[in-house]
C-alpha positions as CSV (number, residue, x, y, z in Angstrom):
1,X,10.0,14.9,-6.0
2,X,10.5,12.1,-4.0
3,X,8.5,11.0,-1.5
4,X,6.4,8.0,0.7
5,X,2.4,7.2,-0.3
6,X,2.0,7.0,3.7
7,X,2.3,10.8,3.1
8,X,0.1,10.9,0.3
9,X,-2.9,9.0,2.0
10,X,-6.2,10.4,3.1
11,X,-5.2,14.0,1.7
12,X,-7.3,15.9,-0.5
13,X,-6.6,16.8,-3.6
14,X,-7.4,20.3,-5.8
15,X,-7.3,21.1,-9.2
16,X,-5.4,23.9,-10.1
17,X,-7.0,24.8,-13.4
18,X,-10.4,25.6,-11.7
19,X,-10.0,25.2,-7.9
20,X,-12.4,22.1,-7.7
21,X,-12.3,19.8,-4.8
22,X,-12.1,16.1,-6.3
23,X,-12.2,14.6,-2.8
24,X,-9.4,12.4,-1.1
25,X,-6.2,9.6,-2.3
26,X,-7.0,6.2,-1.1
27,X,-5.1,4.3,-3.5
28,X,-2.1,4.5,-5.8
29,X,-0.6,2.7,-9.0
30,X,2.8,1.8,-8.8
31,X,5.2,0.2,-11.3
32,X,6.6,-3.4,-9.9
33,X,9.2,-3.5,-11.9
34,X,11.1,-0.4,-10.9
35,X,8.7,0.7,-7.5
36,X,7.7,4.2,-9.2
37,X,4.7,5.4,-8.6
38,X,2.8,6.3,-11.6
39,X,-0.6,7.7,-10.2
40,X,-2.8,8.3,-7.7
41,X,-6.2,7.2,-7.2
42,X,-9.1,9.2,-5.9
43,X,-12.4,7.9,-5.8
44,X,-15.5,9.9,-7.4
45,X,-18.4,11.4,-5.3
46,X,-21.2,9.4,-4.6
47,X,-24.1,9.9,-6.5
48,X,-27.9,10.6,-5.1
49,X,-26.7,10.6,-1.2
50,X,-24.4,7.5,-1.5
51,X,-27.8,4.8,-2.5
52,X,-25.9,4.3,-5.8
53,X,-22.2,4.1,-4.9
54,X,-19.5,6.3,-6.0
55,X,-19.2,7.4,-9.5
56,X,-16.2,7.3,-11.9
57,X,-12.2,7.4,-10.3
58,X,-10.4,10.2,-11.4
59,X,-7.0,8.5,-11.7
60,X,-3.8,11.6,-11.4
61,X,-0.6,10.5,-13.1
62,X,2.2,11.3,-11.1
63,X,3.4,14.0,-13.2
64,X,0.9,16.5,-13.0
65,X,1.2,16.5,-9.1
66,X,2.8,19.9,-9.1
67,X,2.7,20.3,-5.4
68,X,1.9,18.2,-1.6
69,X,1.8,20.5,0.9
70,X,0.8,19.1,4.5
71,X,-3.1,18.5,4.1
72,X,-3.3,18.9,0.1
73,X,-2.3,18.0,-3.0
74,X,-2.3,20.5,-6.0
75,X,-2.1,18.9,-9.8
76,X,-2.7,20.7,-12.7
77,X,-4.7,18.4,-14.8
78,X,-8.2,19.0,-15.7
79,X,-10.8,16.2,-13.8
80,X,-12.8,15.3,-16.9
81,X,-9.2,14.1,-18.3
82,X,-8.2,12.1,-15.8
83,X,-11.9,10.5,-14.9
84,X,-11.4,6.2,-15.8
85,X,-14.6,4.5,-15.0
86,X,-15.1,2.3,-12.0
87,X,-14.2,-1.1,-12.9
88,X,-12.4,-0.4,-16.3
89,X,-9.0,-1.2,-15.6
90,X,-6.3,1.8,-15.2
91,X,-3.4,0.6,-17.2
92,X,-4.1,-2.1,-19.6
93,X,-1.3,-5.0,-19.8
């Protein structure tokens, strides 16, 4: 699957396994050395009516994207797998 993140941006993205809603890609991680992108990055809900921030990331690696249709993205991974906590850093050097 090849394609631009200008495409990906600002869609939402759906789990397959259950159908849950984990909310919209605003940032990706992508491999200098050969320009792959390796995952995408959407941030968690905010917690008690946004006072508190957002919570954890749920961070998608690029393989489990199984489909990007025009508004959506479908990847069949389930969210408490891919959930990295805000601030820990996503792929350690």
């Amino acid at each position: 699957m090849s394609t631009r993140f200008t495409n990906l941006h600002c869609k939402e993205v759906i789990c397959l396994c259950d159908g849950r809603r984990l909310g919209f890609v605003c940032d990706a991680n992508i491999d200098l050395c050969d320009g792959k992108l390796q995952a995408i990055i959407v941030p968690g809900r905010c917690r008690h009516f946004g006072v508190f921030g957002p919570r954890d990331d749920y961070v998608i690696p690029w393989h489990c994207i199984k489909r990007v249709g025009p508004d959506i993205i479908l990847v069949d991974i389930k969210p408490e797998e891919c959930r990295v906590p805000r601030g820990k850093p996503l792929f350690p050097l």
